[in-house]
C-alpha positions in Angstrom: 21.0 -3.2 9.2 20.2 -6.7 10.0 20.9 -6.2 14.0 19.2 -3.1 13.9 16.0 -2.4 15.9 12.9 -2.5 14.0 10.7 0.4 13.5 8.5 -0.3 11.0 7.4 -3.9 10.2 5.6 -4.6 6.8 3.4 -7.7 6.2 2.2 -8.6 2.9 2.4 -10.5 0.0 6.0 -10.1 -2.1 5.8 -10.4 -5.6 7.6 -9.4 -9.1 5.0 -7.4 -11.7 6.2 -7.8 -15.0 5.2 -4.0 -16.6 3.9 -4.8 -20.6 3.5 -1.4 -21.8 0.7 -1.4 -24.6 -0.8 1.1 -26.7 -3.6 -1.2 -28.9 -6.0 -1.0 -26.6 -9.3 0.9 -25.8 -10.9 2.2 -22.1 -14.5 2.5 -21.7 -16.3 3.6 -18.3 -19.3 4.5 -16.5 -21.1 7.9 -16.7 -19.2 9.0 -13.8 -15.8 7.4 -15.3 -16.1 4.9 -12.7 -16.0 0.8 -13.5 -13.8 1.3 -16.4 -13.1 -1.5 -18.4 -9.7 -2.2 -20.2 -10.5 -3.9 -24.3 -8.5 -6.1 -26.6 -9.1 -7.1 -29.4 -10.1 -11.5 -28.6 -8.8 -13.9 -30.5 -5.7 -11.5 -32.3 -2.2 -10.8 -32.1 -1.9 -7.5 -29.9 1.6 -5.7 -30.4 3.0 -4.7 -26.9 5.8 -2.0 -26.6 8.2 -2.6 -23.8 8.1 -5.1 -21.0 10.1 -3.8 -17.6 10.1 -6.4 -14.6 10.2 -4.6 -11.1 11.4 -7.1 -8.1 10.3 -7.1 -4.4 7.1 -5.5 -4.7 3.4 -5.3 -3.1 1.9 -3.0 -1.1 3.8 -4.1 1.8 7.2 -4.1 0.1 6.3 -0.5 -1.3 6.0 0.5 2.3 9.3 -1.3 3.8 11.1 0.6 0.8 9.4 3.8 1.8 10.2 3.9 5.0 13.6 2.7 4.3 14.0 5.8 2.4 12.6 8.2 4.9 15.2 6.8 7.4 13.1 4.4 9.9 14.3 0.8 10.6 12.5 -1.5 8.3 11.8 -5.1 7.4 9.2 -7.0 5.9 7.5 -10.1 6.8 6.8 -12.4 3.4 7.3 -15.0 1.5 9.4 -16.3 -1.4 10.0 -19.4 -3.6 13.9 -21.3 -3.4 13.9 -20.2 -6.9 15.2 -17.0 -9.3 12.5 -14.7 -8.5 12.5 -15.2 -4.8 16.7 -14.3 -5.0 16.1 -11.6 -7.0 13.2 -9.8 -4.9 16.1 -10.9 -1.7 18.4 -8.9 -3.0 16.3 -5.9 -4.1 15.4 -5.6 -0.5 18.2 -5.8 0.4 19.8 -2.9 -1.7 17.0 -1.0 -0.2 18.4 -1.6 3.7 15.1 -3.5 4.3 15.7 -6.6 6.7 14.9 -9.6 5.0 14.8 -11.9 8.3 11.0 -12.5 8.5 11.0 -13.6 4.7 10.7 -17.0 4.2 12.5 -19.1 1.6 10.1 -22.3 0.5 10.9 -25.3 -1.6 8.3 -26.3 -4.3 6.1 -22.7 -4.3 6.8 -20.7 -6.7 7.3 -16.8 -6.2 4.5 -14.6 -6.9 4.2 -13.1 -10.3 2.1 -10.6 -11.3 1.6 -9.1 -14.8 0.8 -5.6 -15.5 -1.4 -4.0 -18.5 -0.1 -0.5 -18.4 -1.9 1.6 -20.9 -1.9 5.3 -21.1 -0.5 6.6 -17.3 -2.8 3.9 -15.7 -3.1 0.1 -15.6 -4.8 -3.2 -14.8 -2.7 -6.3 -13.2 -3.4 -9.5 -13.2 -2.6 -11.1 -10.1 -2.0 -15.0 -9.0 -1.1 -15.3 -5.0 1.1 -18.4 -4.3 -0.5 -20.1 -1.0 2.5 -20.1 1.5 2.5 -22.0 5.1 2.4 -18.4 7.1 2.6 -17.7 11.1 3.5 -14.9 13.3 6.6 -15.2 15.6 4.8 -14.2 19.2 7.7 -13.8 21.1 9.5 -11.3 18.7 10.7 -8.0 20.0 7.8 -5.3 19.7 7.7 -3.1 16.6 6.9 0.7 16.7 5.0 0.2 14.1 3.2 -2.9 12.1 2.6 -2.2 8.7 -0.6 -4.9 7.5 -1.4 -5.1 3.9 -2.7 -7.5 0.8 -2.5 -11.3 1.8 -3.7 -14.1 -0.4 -6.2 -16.4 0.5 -6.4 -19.0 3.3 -4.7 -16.1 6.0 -7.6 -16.3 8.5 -5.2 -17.6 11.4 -2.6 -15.7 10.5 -4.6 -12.6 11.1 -5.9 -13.5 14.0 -2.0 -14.2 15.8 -1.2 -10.5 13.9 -4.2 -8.5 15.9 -3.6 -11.2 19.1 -0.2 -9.8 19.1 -1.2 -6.3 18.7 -3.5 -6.6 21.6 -0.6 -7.8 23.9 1.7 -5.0 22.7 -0.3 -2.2 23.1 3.0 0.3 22.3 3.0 -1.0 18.5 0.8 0.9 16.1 -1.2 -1.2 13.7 -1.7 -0.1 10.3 -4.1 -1.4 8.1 -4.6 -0.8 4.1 -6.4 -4.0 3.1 -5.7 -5.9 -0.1 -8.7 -7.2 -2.4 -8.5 -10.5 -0.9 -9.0 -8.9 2.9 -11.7 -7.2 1.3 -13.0 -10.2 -0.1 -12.6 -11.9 3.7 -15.1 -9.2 4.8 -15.3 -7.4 8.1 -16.1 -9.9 10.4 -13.8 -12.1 10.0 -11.1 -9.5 10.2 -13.2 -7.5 12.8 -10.3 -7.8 15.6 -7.9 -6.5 12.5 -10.1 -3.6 12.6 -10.7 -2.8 16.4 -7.0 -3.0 16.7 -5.9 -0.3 14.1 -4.4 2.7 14.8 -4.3 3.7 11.1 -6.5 2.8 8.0 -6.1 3.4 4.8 -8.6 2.8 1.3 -9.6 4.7 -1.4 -13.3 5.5 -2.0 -14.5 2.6 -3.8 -12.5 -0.1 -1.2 -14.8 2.3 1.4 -17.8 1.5 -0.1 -17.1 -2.4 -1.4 -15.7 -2.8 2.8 -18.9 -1.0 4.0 -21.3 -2.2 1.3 -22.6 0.7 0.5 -23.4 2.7 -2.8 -22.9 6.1 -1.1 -19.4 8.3 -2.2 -20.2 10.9 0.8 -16.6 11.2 2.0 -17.8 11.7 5.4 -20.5 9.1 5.4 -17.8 6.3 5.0 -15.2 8.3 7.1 -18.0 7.5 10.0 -18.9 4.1 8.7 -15.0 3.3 8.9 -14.6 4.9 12.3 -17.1 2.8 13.4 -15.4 -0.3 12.5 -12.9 0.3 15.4 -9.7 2.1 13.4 -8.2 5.5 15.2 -7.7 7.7 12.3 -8.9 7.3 8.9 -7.6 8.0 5.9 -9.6 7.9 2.3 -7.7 8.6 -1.2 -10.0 9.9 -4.1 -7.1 9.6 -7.0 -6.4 12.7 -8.7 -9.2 14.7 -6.5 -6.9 14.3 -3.4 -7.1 12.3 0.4 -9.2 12.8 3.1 -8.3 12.1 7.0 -10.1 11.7 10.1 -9.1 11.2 14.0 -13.0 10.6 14.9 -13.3 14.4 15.9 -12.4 16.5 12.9 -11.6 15.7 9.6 -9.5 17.1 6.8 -9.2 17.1 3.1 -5.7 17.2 1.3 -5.5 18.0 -2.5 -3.0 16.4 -4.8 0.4 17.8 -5.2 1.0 19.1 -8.5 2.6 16.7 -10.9 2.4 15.1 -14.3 2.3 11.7 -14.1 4.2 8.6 -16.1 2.5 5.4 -14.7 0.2 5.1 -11.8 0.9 1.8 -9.9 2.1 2.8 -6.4 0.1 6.4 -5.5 -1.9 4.9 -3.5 0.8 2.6 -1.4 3.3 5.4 -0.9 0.6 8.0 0.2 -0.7 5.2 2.9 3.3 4.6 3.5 4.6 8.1 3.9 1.5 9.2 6.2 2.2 6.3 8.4 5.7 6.8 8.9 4.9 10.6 9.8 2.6 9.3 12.0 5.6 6.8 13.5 8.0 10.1 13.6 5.0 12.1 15.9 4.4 14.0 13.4 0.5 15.8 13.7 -2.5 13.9 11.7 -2.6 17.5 9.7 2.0 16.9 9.3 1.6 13.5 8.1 -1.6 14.5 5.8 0.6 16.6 3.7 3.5 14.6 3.7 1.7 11.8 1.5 0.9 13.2 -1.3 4.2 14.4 -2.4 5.7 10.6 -2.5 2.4 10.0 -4.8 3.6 11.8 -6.8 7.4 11.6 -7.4 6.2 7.8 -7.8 4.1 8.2 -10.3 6.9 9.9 -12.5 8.8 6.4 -13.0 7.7 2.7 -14.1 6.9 0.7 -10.7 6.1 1.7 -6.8 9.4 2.1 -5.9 12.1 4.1 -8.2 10.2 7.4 -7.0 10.2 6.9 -3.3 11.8 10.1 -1.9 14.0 10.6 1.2 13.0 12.7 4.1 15.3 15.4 3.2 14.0 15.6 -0.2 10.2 15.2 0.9 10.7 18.0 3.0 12.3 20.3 0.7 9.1 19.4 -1.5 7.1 20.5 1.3 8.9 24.0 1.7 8.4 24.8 -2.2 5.3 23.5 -2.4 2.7 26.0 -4.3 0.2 28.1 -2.5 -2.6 26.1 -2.9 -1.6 23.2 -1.5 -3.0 23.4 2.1 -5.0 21.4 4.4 -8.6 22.2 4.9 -11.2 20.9 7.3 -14.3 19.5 6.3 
């Protein structure tokens, strides 16, 4: 795997999330179950069930796995600590054929470490992004595909080398599903990020915190995302399905049926799975309803990664898939 050609290049932060499952706990939200907030009790002991570490994670991990699975060349570009974590996450990739040659190995920074708050079939991480020395190898053979995600603070250049490289190798497709902290940049600074994608992925709420607006008309921030330079759009709504756009029609996908375990992941092997249909030439509608189905086998273990299908099973998903589980234009 590690002289192969790569396909499908992930970026992103790498990190171990630490799963405490917990059951002493209450959820309150909005009138339109929106802004929910996760309570403890302050100042108490508060009884956990289980704790379950999953290694070489991230949005971007999730997606080098994924398309692992579905066949395509893969590697990831991140970073690790010289210390147990950062082995550990190593050799989890590489289990997964993922090549580990763009992940950097650093003395005195620790690996990231994230813990997770799982209650119920959701849950709430708290995150802490260890700030590596990052940079883009320029002269590094052109991917089909370059696979952008969640980076930590402090990334500004390292952006900018990502979408100057994009600009000079027009044949690799950029794909963009921004973290909270390229949210948090805004879009001006990553406005040549944006120009430069091919596909973009959010969910309604990142739509309206990117475009600053209060509106959740799913084609009002299709258009407002559009204009922001990416190709085709895609917007996820949770349970109430995706939505996809190529700037002339645009499509609404519902959910595949499922019941799920624990949440963390949906989101990252919808955006995965699309893009990789995408990378196979598979049609904007093909690669609509390929998503979905890796939501949801994902959703039916602990982690982003146990549930990640191969093409052969996605597929035979796909063919027994229930009769309401079509695309429709909206």
């Amino acid at each position: 795997m590690q002289n192969e050609q790569i396909e499908f290049l992930a970026i992103g932060d790498l990190v171990t999330d630490a799963f405490i499952k917990i059951k002493d706990a209450r959820v309150t939200c909005d009138i339109d179950e929106h802004n929910c907030k996760l309570s403890l009790r302050f100042g108490d002991k508060v009884p956990y069930e289980s704790v379950e570490e999953v290694r070489a994670v991230g949005n971007s991990a999730n997606a080098a796995v994924c398309a692992s699975r579905l066949g395509v060349s893969s590697a990831l570009m991140a970073n690790v600590g010289k210390d147990t974590h950062g082995q550990n996450c190593l050799d989890e990739l590489i289990k997964n054929n993922v090549l580990t040659k763009y992940v950097g190995v650093h003395e005195g920074i620790p690996t990231n470490y994230h813990y997770v708050l799982w209650y119920d079939v959701d849950r709430t991480i708290l995150v802490k992004h260890a700030h590596f020395p990052t940079s883009f190898p320029s002269d590094m053979m052109a991917p089909k595909m370059i696979y952008l995600s969640s980076l930590g603070e402090g990334t500004e250049d390292y952006h900018r080398e990502i979408s100057n490289f994009v600009s000079a190798h027009p044949e690799t497709k950029l794909v963009f599903q921004p973290g909270t902290f390229q949210m948090k940049m805004g879009v001006e600074a990553l406005k040549d990020i944006y120009q430069n994608t091919y596909a973009f992925f959010c969910n309604v709420e990142e739509a309206q915190r990117i475009l600053k607006v209060e509106t959740g008309e799913i084609k009002v921030l299709i258009k407002g995302l559009h204009d922001l330079g990416p190709k085709n759009v895609f917007i996820t709504d949770g349970v109430k399905g995706a939505y996809a756009s190529d700037g002339k029609e645009a499509y609404f996908m519902p959910i595949y049926p499922h019941d799920p375990y624990e949440r963390t992941g949906a989101g990252d092997a919808f955006a995965s799975t699309v893009s990789v249909a995408l990378l196979m030439d598979k049609s904007l509608e093909e690669a609509l309803s390929w998503g979905p189905i890796n939501s949801m086998s994902v959703v039916g273990y602990v982690g982003a990664q146990k549930g990640l299908l191969t093409k052969d099973t996605l597929e035979k998903y796909l063919s027994e898939a229930p009769s309401d589980y079509k695309i429709k234009n909206i």
